[in-house]
N, C-alpha and C positions, 0 to 999 in steps of 0.2 A: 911347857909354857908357850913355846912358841906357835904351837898348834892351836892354843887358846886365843892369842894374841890376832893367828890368822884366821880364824872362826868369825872373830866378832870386827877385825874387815871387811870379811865376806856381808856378816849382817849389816854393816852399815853402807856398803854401797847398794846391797837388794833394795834398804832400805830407802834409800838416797832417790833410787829410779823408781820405785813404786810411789813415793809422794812426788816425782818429779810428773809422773803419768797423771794423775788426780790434779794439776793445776790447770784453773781452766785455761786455755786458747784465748791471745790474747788477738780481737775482732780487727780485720783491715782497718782503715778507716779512712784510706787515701781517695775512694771514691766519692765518700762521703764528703770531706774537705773541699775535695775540685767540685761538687757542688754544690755545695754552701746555701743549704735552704732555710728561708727564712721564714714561709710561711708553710702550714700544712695542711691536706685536706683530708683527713679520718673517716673511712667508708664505716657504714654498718657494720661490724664484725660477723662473720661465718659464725651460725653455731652447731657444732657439730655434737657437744652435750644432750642430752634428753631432757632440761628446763630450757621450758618454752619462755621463762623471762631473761633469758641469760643474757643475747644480746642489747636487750634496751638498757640493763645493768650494767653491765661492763662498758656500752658507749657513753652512758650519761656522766660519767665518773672521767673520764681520757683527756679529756682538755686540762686540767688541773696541771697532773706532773710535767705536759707539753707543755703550758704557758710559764709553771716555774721556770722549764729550761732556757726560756727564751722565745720562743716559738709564738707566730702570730697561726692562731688555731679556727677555722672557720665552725661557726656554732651549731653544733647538731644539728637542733630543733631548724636554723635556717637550711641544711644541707638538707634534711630530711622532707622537708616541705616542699623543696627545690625539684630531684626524683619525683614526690608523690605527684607533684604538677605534671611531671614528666611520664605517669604512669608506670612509675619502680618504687617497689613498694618491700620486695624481697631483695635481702642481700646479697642472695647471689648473683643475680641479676646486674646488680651496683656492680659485683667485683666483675661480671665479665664487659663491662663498657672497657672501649677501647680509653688508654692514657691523652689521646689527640680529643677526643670528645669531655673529656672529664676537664682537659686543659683549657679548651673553647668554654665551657661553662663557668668554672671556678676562676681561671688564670692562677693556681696553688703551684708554688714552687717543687713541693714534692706531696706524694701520695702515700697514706697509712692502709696498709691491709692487716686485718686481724683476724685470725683462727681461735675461737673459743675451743679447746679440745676437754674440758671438765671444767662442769660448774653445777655447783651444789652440794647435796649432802650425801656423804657415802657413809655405807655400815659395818661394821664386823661383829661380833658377837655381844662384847660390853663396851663397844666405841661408836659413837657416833663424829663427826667433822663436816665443816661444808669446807669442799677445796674449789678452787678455781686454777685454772692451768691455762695458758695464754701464748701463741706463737706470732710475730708480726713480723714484714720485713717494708721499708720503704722505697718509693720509686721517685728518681726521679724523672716530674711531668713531661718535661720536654725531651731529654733523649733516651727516656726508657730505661735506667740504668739502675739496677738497683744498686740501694748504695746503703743498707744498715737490713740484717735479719737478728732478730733476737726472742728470746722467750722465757717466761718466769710462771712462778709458781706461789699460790699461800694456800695455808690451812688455817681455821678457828681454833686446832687444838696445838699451834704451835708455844703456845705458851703455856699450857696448861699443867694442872698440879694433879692431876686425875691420881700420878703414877703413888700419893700420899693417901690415898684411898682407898678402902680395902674394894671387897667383889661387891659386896651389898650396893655401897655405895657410886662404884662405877656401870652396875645396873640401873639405878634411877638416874644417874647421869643422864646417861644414855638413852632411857625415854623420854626424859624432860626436852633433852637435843632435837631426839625424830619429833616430837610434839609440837615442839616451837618452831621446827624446822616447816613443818606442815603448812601454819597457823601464817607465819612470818615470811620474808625472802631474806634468811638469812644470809644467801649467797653475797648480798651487796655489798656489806663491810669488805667480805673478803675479796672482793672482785676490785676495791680500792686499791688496798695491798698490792695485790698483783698491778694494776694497770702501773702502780709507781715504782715498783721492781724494773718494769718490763720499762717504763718511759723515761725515768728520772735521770736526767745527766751525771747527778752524783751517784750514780748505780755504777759500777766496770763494767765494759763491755754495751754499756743502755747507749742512748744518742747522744752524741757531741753536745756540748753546749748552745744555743741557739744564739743569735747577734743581736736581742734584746736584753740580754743579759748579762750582769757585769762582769762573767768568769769567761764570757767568749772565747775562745780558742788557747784559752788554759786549762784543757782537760790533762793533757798530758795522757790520753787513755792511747 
């Protein structure tokens, strides 16, 4: 009995530390706080994806969960017009301007960089999805400091009922998917998702609350 007894100790401390390993890291935030940014400047996002409309998707959509949070958000289409005057037209271009230069133009308390790492639709045999997958970390303009990295992730078939379907039907799924996928940019719903995973204050681990907002410095994150 006793041997039983210390058997299933053993399993519940393995078990203890293996869901203690799987929680995520909970994000500094002390950088973030000593600089308390109020407004923000959102570069063109990198796209490192093979859809050539990934970044104009995923930028058009970014202002939303930032303004929810608080956040006074400088407006694309003005940032973007701003550059093109300037002769920056590519985004990566935008990411390598110095933060002294970006600060002279804008005057933005802190700086958005964003890494598009997958956007669109991917295949497998009877599955189609479009996923978008999204890395950003923010700077602050004046001393350089980064001070919040994060990254998020969605799919189209995360809620999906496909699994109640037999093969027949998860075949024509599946080309109806690539089909429309073709036809449409389905990536941009899901590029929504993500941007509010990635940006939302109410996300763990997303941006502090911003000081237009009435839970300001009640994140407790």
């Amino acid at each position: 009995m006793q041997k039983i007894i210390n058997k299933f100790k053993f399993f519940l401390i393995i078990t203890f530390v293996f869901l203690s390993g799987c929680e995520t890291a909970k994000f500094d935030y002390s950088a973030f706080k000593a600089s308390k940014p109020s407004s923000i400047l959102v570069l063109p996002p990198l796209n490192e994806s093979v859809d050539v409309n990934a970044s104009s998707a995923v930028y058009s959509s970014l202002v939303h969960p930032l303004s929810e949070s608080g956040y006074y958000v400088f407006p694309p289409t003005l940032v973007m017009e701003t550059f093109k005057q300037n002769g920056l037209t590519e985004p990566r271009r935008i990411h390598d301007l110095s933060l002294s230069k970006l600060n002279e133009v804008f005057g933005a308390d802190a700086i958005l960089y964003i890494n598009i790492k997958k956007y669109g639709q991917t295949y497998s045999i009877i599955t189609s999805a479009n996923v978008v997958s999204l890395e950003a970390y923010l700077v602050d303009a004046k001393t350089e400091t980064e001070i919040w990295r994060g990254q998020a992730a969605a799919s189209s078939n995360e809620n999906s009922s496909n699994n109640n379907m037999g093969l027949a039907g998860l075949l024509v799924t599946a080309v109806v998917e690539q089909v429309a996928g073709q036809i449409f940019d389905l990536g941009f719903p899901t590029s929504q998702i993500a941007n509010k995973r990635l940006l939302s204050a109410s996300v763990p681990n997303s941006l502090l609350y911003g000081p237009r907002h009435e839970k300001a410095g009640t994140n407790g994150q």
